[in-house]
C-alpha positions, 0 to 999 in steps of 0.5 A: 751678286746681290743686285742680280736677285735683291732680297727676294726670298726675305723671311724664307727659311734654306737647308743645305746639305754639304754647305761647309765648303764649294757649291753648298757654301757658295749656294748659302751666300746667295740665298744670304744675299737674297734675304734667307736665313740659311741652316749650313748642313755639315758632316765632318766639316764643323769648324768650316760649316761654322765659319761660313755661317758666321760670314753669311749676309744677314743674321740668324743663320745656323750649322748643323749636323746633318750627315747622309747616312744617318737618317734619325740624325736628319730627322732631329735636324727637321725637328730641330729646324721646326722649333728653332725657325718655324719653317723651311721653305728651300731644300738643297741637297748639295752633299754627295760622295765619290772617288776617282776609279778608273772605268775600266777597272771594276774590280776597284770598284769594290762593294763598300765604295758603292754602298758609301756612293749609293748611301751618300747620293741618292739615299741619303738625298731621299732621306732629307726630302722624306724629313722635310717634306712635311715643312716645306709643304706647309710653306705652299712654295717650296723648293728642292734643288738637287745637285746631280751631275752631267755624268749621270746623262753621259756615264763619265765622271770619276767612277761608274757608280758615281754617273750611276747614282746621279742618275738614279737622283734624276729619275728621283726627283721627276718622281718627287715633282709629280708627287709633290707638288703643287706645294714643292717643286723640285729641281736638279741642278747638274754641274759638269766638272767643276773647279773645286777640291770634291773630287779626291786625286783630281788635278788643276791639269785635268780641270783645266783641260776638262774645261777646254774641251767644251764649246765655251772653253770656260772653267765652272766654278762654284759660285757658277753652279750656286748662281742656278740654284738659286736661280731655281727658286727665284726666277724658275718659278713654273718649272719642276722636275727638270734638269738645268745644265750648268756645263759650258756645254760639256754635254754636247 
C-alpha cells in the first residue's frame, strides 16, 4: 500500500483514537506507511496499542491513553502531544461503542447503554476535536476523519441508538467543516459492516451474508475502510464535510 501513496505526509503528525486494533490500527499502518509519525489512541487496549506502535513503518511513533468519556484525560493527551511533537496535522476519530439489540425490543435498550453509545460516538468525538482543534489549526492543513457509519443513513445496524448516534457525528462534522475551516477539513468516512470483532455476538455467518447482499458481493475489511481515510487527506484535498461510503454498495 505504500506505493499507492509514498510518503506523502513526511513530517505530519496522526492522532487516532481507537488505533489498538481494526480500522484504527490499519489507518495507523497507512498513515506509517505515508511518512507520519502516528499517536495510537488507546482505552483498554494498552499491551495491543503498544504492539501496534512498535510495529509501525518508520519511527518515533507513540500509544496513548485517550478513552472517550474522559474528557481532562484528552485534554492532557493534546497537551502531551504539543510537547512531545510540536504538532498534529491528522485527527482520526476512529473509537466508538456498541452492542447487539435487537430493534424491536426497546426495552433492552435500557438508559445506561444509550449513555455509553451517545458518550462514546458522538461526545467523546466532540471532545477530541474541541482538544485538538487549536493544533490542527496551527498546522494550516488539517484534517479530521470520523468513522460513522452506513446506519446512521439507513437506521440499521446492531442497535437503534448506535445508527442514531452516527448520525448524530454526521450532522456533526458538517457543522465542524464549515466552522473550521479554511485550516481544517473534516471528513466522515462511513463503513457498512465491516469484517472485524466491534461488534460483540456478531458471527462470521451473519458477516458473510452482510456482504452478499450488496451489489459487489465483497467483504469490507479494515484495511478497506483505512485505504479512504487516508485517502481523505492525501487525495481529497478540496473536499470537507462530506460523507464517503466504503460499503460495496450496501446503501443502494
Amino acid at each position: 500500500m505504500a506505493t499507492q501513496i509514498g510518503k506523502a505526509l513526511d513530517g505530519k503528525v496522526t492522532v487516532i483514537t481507537g488505533a489498538s486494533s481494526g480500522i484504527g490500527a490499519a489507518s495507523a499502518r497507512l498513515f506509517a506507511e505515508a511518512g507520519a509519525r502516528v499517536v495510537v489512541g488507546y482505552n483498554k487496549g494498552v499491551e495491543r496499542a503498544n504492539a501496534v506502535a512498535a510495529a509501525l513503518a518508520g519511527s518515533g511513533h507513540q500509544a496513548m491513553y485517550l478513552p472517550l468519556e474522559d474528557t481532562a484525560q484528552i485534554r492532557k493527551v493534546a497537551a502531551a502531544v504539543r510537547e512531545e511533537f510540536g504538532r498534529a496535522d491528522i485527527l482520526v476519530n476512529s473509537a466508538g461503542f456498541t452492542r447487539m439489540v435487537p430493534h424491536h425490543d426497546l426495552d433492552a435498550l435500557d438508559d445506561d447503554l444509550i449513555d455509553q453509545v451517545l458518550t462514546a460516538n458522538v461526545r467523546g468525538p466532540f471532545a477530541t476535536i474541541r482538544a485538538f482543534a487549536p493544533l490542527l489549526k496551527e498546522s494550516g492543513d488539517g484534517v479530521i476523519v470520523n468513522i460513522s457509519s452506513g446506519a446512521a443513513q439507513s437506521g440499521t445496524g446492531s442497535s437503534i441508538i448506535y445508527g442514531a448516534s452516527k448520525a448524530a457525528l454526521n450532522t456533526m462534522s458538517m457543522a465542524l467543516a464549515r466552522v473550521l475551516g479554511p485550516e481544517i477539513r473534516v471528513i466522515v468516512v462511513a463503513p457498512g459492516l465491516v469484517h472485524t470483532d466491534f461488534v460483540p455476538g456478531r458471527t462470521e455467518e451473519m458477516m458473510a451474508k452482510a456482504a452478499m447482499s450488496t451489489p459487489l458481493k465483497r467483504a469490507i475489511e479494515a484495511q478497506d475502510v483505512a485505504l479512504a481515510v487516508v485517502s481523505c487527506v492525501t487525495h481529497l484535498t478540496h473536499t470537507t464535510g462530506s460523507v464517503i461510503s466504503v460499503d460495496a454498495g450496501r446503501h443502494l
